[in-house]
C-alpha positions as CSV (number, residue, x, y, z in Angstrom):
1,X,102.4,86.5,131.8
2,X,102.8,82.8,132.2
3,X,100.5,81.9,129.6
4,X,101.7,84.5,127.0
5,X,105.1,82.7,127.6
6,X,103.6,79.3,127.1
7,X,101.0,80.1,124.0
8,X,104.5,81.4,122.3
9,X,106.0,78.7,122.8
10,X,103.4,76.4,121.9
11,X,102.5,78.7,118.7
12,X,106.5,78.3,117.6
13,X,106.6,74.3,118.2
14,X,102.9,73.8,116.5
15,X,104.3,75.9,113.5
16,X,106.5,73.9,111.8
17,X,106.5,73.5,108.3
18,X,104.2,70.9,106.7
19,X,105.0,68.1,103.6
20,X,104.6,69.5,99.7
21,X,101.9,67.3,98.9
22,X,99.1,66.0,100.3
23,X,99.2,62.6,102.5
24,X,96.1,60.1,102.6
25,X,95.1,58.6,105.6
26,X,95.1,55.3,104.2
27,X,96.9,51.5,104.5
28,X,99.4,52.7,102.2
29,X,100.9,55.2,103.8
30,X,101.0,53.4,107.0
31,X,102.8,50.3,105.0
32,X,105.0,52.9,103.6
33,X,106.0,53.9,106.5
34,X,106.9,50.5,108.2
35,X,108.7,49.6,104.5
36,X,111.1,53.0,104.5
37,X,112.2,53.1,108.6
38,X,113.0,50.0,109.4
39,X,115.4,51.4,111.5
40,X,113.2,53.5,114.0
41,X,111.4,51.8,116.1
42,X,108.1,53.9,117.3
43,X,106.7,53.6,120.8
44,X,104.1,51.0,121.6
45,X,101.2,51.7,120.2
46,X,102.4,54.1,117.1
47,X,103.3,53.7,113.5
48,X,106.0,56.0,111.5
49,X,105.5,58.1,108.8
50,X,108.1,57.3,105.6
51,X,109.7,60.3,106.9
52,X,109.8,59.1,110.9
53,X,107.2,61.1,112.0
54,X,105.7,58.4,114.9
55,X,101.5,59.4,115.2
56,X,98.6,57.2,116.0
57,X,95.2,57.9,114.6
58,X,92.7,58.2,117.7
59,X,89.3,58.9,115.4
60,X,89.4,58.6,112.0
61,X,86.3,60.4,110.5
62,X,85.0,59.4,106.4
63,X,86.4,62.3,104.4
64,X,89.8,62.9,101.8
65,X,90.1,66.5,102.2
66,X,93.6,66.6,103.7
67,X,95.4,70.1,103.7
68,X,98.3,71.0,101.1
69,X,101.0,73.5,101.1
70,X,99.3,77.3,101.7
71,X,95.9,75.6,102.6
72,X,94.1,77.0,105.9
73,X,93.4,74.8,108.8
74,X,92.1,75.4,112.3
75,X,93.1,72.7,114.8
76,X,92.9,71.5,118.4
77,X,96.3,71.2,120.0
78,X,97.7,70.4,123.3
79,X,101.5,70.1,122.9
80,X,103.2,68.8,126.0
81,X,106.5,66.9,127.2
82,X,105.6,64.4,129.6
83,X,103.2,66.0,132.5
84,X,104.1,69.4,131.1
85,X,101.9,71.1,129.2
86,X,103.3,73.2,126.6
87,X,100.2,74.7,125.1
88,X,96.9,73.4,125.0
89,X,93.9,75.4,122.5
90,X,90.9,74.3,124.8
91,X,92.6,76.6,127.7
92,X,94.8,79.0,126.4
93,X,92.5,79.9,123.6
94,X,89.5,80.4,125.1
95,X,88.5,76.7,123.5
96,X,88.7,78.3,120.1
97,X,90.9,75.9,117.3
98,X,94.3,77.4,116.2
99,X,94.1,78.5,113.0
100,X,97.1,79.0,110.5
101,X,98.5,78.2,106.7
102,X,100.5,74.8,106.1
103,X,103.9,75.8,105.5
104,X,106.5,73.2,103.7
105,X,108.5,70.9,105.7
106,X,111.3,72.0,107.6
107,X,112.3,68.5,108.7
108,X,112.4,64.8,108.6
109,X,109.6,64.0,111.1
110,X,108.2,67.5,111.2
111,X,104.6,66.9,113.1
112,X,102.9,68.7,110.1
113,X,103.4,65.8,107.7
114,X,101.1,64.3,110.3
115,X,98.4,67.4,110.0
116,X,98.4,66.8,106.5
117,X,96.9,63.2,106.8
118,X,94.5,64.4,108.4
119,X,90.8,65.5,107.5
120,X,88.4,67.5,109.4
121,X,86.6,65.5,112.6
122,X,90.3,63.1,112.3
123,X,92.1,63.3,116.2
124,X,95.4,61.7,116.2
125,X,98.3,62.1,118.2
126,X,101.9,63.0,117.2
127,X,105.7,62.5,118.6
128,X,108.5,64.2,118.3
129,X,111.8,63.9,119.8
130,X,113.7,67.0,121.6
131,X,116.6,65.3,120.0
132,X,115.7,66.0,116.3
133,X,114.2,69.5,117.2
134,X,117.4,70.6,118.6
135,X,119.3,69.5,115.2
136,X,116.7,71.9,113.5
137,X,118.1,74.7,115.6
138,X,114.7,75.6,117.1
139,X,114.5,77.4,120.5
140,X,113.6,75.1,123.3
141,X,112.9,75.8,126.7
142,X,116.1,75.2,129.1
143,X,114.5,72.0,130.9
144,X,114.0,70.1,127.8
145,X,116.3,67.2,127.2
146,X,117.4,64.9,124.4
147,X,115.7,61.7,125.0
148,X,112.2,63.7,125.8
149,X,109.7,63.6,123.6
150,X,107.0,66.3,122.6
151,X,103.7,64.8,122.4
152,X,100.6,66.7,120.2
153,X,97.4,66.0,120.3
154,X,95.6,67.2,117.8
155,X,92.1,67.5,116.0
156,X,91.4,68.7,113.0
157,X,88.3,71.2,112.8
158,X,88.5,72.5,109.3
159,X,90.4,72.2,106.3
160,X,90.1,75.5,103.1
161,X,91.9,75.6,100.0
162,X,93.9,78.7,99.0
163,X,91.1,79.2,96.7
164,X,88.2,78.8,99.0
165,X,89.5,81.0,101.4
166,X,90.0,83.9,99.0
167,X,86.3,83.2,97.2
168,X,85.4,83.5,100.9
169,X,87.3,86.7,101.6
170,X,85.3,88.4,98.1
171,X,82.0,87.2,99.7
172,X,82.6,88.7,103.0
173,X,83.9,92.1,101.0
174,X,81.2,92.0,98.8
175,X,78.3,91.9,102.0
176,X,80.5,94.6,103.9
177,X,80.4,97.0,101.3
178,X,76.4,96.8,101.8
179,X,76.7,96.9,105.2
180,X,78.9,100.1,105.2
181,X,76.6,101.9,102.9
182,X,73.3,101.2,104.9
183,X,74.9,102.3,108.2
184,X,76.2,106.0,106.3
185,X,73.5,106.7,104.6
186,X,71.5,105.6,108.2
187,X,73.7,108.1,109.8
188,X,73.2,110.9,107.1
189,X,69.7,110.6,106.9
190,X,69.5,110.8,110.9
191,X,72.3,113.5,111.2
192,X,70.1,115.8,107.9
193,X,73.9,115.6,106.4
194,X,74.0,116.4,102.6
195,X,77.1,114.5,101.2
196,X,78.4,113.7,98.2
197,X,79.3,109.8,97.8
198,X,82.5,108.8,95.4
199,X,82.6,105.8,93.3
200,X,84.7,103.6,96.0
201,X,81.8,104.0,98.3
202,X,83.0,106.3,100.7
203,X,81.4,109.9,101.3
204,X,82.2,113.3,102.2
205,X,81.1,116.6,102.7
206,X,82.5,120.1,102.1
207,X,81.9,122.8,105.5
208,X,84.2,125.3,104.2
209,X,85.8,125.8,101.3
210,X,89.6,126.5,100.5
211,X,91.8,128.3,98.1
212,X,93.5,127.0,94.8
213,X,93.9,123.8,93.8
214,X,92.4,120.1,94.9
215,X,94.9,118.0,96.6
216,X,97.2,115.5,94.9
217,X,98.6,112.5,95.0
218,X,102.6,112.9,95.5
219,X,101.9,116.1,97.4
220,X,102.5,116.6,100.7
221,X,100.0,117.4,102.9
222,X,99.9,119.0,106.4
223,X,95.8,117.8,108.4
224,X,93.7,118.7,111.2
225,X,91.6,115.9,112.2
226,X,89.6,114.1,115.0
227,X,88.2,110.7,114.0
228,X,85.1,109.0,115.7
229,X,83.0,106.1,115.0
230,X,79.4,106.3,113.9
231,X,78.3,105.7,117.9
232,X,80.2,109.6,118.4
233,X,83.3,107.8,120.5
234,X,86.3,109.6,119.6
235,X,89.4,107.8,119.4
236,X,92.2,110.0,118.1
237,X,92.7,113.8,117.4
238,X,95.7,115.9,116.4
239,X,93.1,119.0,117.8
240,X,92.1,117.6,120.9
241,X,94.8,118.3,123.8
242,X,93.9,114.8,125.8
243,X,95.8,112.9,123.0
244,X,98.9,114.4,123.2
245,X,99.7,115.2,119.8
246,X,98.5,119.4,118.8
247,X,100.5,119.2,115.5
248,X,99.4,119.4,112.4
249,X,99.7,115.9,110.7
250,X,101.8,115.9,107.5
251,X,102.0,113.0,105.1
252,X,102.8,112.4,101.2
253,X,99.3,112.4,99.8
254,X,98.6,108.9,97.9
255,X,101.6,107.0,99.1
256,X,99.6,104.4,101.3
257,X,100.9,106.0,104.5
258,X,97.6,106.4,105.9
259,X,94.0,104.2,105.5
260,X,92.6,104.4,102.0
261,X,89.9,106.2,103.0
262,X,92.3,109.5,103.8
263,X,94.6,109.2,100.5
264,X,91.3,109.2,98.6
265,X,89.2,111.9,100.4
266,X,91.4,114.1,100.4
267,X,91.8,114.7,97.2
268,X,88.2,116.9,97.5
269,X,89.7,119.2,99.5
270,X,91.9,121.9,99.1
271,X,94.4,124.3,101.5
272,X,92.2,125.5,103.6
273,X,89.2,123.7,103.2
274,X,87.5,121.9,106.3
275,X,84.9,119.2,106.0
276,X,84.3,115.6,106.8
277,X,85.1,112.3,105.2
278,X,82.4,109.4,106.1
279,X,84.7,106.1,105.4
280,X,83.6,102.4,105.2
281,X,85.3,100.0,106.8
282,X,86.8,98.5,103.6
283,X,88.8,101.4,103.1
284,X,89.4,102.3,106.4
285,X,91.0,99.3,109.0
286,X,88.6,96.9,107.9
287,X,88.4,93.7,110.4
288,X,91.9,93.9,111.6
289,X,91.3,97.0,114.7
290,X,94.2,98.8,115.4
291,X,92.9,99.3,118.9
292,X,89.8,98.6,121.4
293,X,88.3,101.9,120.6
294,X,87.8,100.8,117.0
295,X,86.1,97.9,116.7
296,X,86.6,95.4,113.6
297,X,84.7,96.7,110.4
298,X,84.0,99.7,111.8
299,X,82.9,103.1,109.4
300,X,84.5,106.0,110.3
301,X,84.2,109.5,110.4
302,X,86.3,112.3,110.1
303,X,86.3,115.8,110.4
304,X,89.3,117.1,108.9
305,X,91.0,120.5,108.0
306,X,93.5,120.9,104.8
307,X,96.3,123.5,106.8
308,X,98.7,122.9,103.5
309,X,99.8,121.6,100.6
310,X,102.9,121.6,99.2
311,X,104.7,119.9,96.0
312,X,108.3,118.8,96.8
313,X,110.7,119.6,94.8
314,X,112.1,116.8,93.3
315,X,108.5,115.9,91.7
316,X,108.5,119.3,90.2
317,X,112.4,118.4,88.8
318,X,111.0,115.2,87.1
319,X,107.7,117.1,85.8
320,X,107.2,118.0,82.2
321,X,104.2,117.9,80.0
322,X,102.1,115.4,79.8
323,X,101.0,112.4,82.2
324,X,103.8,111.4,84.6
325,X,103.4,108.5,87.3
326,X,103.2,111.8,90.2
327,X,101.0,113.9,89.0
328,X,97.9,113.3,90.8
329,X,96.3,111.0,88.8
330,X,95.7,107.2,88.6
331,X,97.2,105.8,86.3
332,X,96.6,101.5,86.1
């Protein structure tokens, strides 16, 4: 519990918001700095930013790409007030660099306008006082007092642009959605399933079919289900006693109340049909797991029963001829 308590702590006083522009390690900005606080004095050993931020530069690697506004950094950071550590990355997490987006600064002196003169392989070390954090209104911890100062030490392990981050994101997408497909049709071809595959990738098959019409978005929906993972671990069912839920599970069909995968396959099926929806990762939970027993990027499977389907009223109210924005189909 202590080191919850001290990696939140940390987390909040590494967060703080970070300049608008970028800031180049450089000669400059150091005379700058000693031009525009004449009077601060820093401590032995350290220079001021223009806006007071004190910082020395420990290792100052060849390289210009500093982080801006938005950009995405992962750092080294061991935040402390004298002997007492506030948070340090190497321990608390599990050596692995914090990562997180460069906000815009909060305050004069904020530590980020530091980060942001940084390039990957720079170390440098940054001080704040408990003086002009209390001023900002952050939290602090009881024992902290004005005239302490928080010292971080930091190294910068990577810098990405907005931009390189998201054509990153499309390239990860892009070698998922292969991934996905290989492991269902694996699983298909192993299981002899016949299924029907849909234009977003996922697929399904029909067991039994039902009466009337195909489900809709804007209807709502009442479902069986139990949900697995291509390994045959089951990690939720509304059928299944031992998870303590043997109700029906209703939802409005197409509202994004449940994982892509569902508001789409469902649609094939209709009151009273049972079947199962095979659904890659991508439109199921992806690589953020909502719990142990589904890993990141995992496909999943579902075997699911239609119990009913019903339009509420006020849809039918604002129906008419013609398209409308609820009547089941897509319209972008």
């Amino acid at each position: 519990m202590k080191k919850i308590v001290l990696f939140a702590a940390a987390a909040t006083l590494c967060a703080y918001p970070a300049l608008a522009q970028t800031k180049s390690k450089s000669k400059t900005t150091e005379t700058k700095a000693g031009k525009e606080s004449k009077s601060q004095r820093p401590a032995p050993g350290y220079k001021l930013t223009p806006n007071g931020l004190e910082y020395k530069i420990v290792v100052d690697q060849p390289g210009v790409k500093t982080p801006q506004v938005g950009d995405a950094v992962e750092m080294h950071i061991h935040t402390h007030v004298g002997d007492s550590t506030l948070f340090n990355s190497r321990v608390l997490n599990n050596n692995n660099p914090v990562p997180f987006n460069v906000p815009a600064a909060s305050f004069n002196g904020d530590p980020v306008e530091g980060f942001m003169m940084m390039s990957p392989g720079d170390s440098a070390v940054f001080r704040v006082s408990i003086d002009s954090l209390r001023k900002t209104g952050q939290q602090l911890l009881p024992w902290m007092k004005d005239g302490d100062m928080i010292e971080y030490e930091v190294s910068m392990v990577s810098v990405k642009s907005q931009e390189e981050v998201k054509r990153e994101m499309q390239e990860r997408a892009g070698r998922q959605v292969a991934i996905d497909d290989s492991l269902i049709q694996d699983y298909l071809k192993r299981n002899n399933i016949k299924a029907v595959k849909t234009p977003s990738g996922m697929y399904y098959k029909i067991g039994t079919l039902g009466l009337g019409e195909m489900a809709q978005k804007d209807q709502n929906i009442s479902v069986n289900y139990t949900g697995k993972t291509l390994d045959g671990n089951v990690f939720d069912s509304n059928v299944d006693p031992k998870f303590g839920h043997v109700e029906p599970f209703q939802f409005l069909l197409g509202s994004g109340h449940v994982i892509k995968g569902w508001d789409e396959g469902l649609t094939y099926f209709n009151k009273g049909a049972k079947g199962t929806l095979f659904i890659p990762s991508y439109l199921a939970y992806g690589a953020q797991s909502p719990s142990p027993a589904i890993p990141a990027n995992s496909v999943l499977i579902f075997d699911v029963e239609v119990v009913n389907l019903e339009t509420p009223s006020i849809r039918m109210e604002k129906g008419g001829a013609g398209h409308s924005s609820g009547d089941g189909h897509q319209h972008n």
